[in-house]
C-alpha positions in Angstrom: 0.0 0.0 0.0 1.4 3.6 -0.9 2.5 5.5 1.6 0.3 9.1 1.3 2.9 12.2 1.4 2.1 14.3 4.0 2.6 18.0 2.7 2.5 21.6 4.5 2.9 25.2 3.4 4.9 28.1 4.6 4.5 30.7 2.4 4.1 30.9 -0.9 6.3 27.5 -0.8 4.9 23.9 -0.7 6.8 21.4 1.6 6.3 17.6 1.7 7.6 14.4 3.4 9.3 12.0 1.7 11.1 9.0 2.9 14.5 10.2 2.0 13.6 13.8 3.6 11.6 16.8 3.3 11.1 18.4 -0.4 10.0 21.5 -1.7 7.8 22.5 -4.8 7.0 25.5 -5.8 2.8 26.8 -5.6 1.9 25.5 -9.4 -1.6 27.4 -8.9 -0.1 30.6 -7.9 3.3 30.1 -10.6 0.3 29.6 -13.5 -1.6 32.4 -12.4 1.2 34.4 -12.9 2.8 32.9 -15.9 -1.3 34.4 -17.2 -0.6 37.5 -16.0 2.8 38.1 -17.4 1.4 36.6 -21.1 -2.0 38.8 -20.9 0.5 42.1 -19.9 2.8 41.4 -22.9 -0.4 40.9 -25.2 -2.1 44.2 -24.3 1.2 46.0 -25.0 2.1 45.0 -28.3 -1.7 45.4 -29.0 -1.8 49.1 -27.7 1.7 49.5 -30.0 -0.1 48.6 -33.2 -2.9 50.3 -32.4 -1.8 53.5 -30.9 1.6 53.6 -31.6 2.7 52.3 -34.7 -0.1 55.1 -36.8 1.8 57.7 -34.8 5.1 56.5 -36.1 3.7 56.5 -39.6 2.9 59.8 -39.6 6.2 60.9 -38.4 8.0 63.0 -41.1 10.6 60.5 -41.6 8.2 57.7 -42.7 6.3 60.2 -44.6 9.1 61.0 -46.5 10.4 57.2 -47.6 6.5 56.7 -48.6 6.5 60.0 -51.1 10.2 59.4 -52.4 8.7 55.8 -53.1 5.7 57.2 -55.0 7.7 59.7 -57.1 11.0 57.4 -58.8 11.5 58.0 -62.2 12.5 54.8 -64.6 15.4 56.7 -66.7 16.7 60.5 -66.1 14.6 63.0 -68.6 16.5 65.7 -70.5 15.1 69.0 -69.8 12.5 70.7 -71.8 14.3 74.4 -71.8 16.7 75.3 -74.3 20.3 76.4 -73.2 20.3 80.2 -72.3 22.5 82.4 -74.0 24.8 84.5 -71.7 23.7 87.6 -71.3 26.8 90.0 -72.6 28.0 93.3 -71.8 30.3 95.2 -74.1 32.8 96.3 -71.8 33.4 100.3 -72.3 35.8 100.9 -70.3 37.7 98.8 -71.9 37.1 99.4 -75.3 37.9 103.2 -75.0 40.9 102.2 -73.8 41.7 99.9 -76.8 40.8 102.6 -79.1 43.0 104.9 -77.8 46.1 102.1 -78.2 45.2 101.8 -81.8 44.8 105.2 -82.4 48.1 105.8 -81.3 49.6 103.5 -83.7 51.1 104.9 -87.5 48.5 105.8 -89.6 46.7 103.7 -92.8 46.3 100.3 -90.7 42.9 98.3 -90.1 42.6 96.7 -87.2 39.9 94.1 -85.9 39.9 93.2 -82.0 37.3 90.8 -80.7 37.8 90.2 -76.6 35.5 87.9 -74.8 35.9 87.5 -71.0 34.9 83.8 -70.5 34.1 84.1 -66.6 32.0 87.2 -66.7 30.6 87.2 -70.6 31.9 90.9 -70.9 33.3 91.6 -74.5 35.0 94.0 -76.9 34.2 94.7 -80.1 36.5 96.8 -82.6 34.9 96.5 -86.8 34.5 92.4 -85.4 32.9 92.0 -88.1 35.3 93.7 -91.2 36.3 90.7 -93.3 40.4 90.4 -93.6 42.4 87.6 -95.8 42.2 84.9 -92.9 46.1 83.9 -93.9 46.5 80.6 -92.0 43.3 81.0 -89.6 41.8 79.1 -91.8 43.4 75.9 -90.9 40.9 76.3 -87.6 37.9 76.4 -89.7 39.0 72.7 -91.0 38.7 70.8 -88.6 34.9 70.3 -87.7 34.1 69.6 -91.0 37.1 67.0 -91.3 35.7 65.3 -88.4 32.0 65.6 -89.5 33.6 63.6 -92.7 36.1 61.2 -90.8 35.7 60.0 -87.5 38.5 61.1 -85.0 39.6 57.7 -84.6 40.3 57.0 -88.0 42.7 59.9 -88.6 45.2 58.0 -87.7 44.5 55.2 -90.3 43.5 58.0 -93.3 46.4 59.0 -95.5 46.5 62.3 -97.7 49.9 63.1 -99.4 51.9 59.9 -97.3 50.9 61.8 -94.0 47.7 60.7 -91.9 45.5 62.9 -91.2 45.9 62.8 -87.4 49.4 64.1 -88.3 48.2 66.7 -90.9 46.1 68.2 -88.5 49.0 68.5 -85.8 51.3 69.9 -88.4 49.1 72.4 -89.5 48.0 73.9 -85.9 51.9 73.4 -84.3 54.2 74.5 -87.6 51.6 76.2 -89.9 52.3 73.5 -92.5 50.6 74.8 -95.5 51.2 71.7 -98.0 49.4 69.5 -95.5 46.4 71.6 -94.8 46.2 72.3 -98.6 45.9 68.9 -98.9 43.7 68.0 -95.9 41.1 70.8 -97.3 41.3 69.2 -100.8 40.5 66.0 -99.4 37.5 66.9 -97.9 36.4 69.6 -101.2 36.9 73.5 -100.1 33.1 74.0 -101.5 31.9 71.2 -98.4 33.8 72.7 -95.8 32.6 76.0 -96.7 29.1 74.8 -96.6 29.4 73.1 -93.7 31.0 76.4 -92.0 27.9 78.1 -93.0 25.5 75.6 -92.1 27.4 76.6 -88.0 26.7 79.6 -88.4 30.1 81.2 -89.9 28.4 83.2 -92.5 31.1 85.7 -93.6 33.9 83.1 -93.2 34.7 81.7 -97.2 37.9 79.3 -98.0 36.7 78.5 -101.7 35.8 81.7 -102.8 37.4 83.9 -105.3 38.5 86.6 -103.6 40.9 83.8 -101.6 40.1 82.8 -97.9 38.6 85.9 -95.8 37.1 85.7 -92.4 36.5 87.9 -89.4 37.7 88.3 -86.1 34.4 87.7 -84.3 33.5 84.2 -86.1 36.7 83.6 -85.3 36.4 83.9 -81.7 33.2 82.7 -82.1 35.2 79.4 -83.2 37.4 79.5 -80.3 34.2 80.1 -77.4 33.1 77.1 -79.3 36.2 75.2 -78.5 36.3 75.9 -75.3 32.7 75.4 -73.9 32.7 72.1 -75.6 30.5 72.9 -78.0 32.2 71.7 -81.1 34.4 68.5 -82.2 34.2 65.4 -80.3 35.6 65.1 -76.7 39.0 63.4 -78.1 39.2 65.6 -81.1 39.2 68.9 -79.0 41.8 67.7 -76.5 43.8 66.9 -79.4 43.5 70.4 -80.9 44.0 72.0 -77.7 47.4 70.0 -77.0 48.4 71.0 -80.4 47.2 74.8 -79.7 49.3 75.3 -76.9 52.4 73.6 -78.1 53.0 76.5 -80.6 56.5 77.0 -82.3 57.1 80.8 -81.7 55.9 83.0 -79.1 54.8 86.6 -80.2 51.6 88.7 -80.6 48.9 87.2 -77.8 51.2 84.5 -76.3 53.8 87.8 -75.3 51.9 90.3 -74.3 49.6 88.5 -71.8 53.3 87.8 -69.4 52.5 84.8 -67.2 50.0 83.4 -68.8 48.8 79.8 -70.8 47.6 80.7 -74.4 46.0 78.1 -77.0 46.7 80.5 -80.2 46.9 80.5 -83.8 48.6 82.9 -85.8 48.3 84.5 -89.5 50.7 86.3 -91.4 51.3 86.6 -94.7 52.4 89.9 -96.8 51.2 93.3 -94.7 48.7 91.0 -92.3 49.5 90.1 -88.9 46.8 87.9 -87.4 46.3 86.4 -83.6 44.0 84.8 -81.7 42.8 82.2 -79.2 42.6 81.3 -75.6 44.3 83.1 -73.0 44.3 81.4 -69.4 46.0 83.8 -66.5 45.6 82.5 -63.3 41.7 81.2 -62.3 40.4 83.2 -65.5 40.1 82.4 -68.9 39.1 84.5 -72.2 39.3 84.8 -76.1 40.8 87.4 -77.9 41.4 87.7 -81.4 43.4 90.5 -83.3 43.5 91.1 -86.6 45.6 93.7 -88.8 46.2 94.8 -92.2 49.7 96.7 -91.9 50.3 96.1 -88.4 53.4 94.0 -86.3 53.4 91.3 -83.9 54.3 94.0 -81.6 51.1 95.9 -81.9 49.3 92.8 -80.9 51.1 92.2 -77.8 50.8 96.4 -76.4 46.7 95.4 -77.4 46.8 92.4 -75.4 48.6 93.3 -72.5 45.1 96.2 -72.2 42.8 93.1 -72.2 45.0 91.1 -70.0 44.8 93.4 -67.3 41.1 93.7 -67.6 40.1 90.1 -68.0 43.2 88.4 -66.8 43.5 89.6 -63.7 42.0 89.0 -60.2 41.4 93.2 -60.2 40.5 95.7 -63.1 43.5 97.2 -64.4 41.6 100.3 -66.2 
């Protein structure tokens, strides 16, 4: 017959006899009701979260802002509607009376042509820009966007004219003036295409197969070399190229003088009584364009011209 354990409480323990001693257990009535209690507290809490607390959060500015970026993503970037704004330019008076006054003082019976543009601020000079002179060997720069329309930049180097590539043609004519290669660049391409093509970008007044021989002026010039620089003209490859072969010039007169410490991309023209020059001029943190042209005057003359628009547009402080 089973012995019946005999059992008594102190507390909220349970003690019983056994043969081997007394035991303890622990109240299972009381431990359950609390093991309820604990389970119903953690219920009502997460239920008072989602109901209470979880709306609040979701109204929070941070969640507000995830769910709007979410509603507004775009599949593919969109090119803008607007067209590019032209700068708005301001002829620079100062500046050209002071120009004026420089030419003026130089001998008598000699045209002169002066185009300035001051690429940081779009102020600019204009002397008769627009009087048409014998281009000389500007032309060369009037060349080259047609020759790449025609032939990719990557396959000058594989396209012959006269033994020479025309990756090398190009260099020779930019660096070392090299007429025989640019005469036979031009021919390549036919002087009547490049001259419509010039036309058809806007270079009205600028003619390479016309009778009267090769004229231009020195805004569409300058016009040229604003192209140039803003990147709006030749491929990415085919404008480094040119400007590497820009500022690698063999002599140093005119612009590249008379601007002092300063990095010019030029090209110069000169033939019989015409002394030509123009490009980019960089002279410190600023950059701008000038161009010069001249029936009957020097070199010389160019630089005393430039070293006026240098310290207007070259340097950190007016000069006039």
């Amino acid at each position: 017959m089973k012995q019946r354990l005999k059992f008594f409480r102190v507390g909220s323990k349970t003690y019983f006899h056994h043969q081997n001693g007394i035991l303890i257990r622990k109240n299972r009535l009381r431990q359950s009701a609390l093991n309820i209690f604990t389970i119903l507290v953690v219920a009502g809490g997460f239920f008072g979260s989602y109901q209470y607390g979880f709306p609040a959060l979701q109204s929070a500015s941070y969640f507000r802002a995830k769910d709007v970026a979410s509603q507004n993503i775009v599949s593919a970037e969109q090119e803008p509607n607007e067209p590019v704004q032209a700068p708005i330019i301001k002829e620079d008076e100062l500046l050209k009376f002071a120009l004026k006054q420089k030419i003026a003082s130089f001998p008598a019976s000699k045209d002169w042509s002066v185009y300035a543009y001051d690429l940081s601020s779009d102020r600019t000079v204009n002397i008769n820009e627009t009087e048409e002179y014998d281009a000389a060997s500007l032309y060369k720069l009037f060349l080259l966007e047609a020759l790449e329309n025609k032939v990719a930049f990557n396959e000058w180097e594989h396209t012959y004219v006269d033994g020479k590539s025309l990756r090398v043609c190009a260099e020779l004519m930019l660096q070392v003036n090299d007429d025989p290669c640019s005469e036979s660049l031009a021919e390549h391409l036919n002087w009547e295409f490049i001259d419509q093509f010039n036309r058809q970008s806007g270079f009205e007044k600028t003619s390479l197969a016309g009778l009267e021989g090769r004229k231009t002026t020195a805004v569409e010039v300058g016009e040229l070399f604003i192209r140039l620089k803003k990147g709006h003209t030749l491929s990415d490859n085919a404008r480094r190229f040119v400007f590497d072969a820009l500022y690698q010039q063999a002599y140093s007169k005119g612009i590249s003088k008379g601007c002092g410490d300063c990095r010019t991309a030029v090209k110069a023209g000169e033939l019989s009584g015409i002394s030509h020059d123009g490009g980019i001029v960089t002279h410190g943190g600023k950059s701008y364009v000038l161009v010069v042209m001249s029936q009957g005057g020097s070199f010389e003359q160019i630089s005393e011209i430039t070293k006026l628009v240098d310290g207007r547009f070259g340097s950190q402080k007016p000069a006039l």
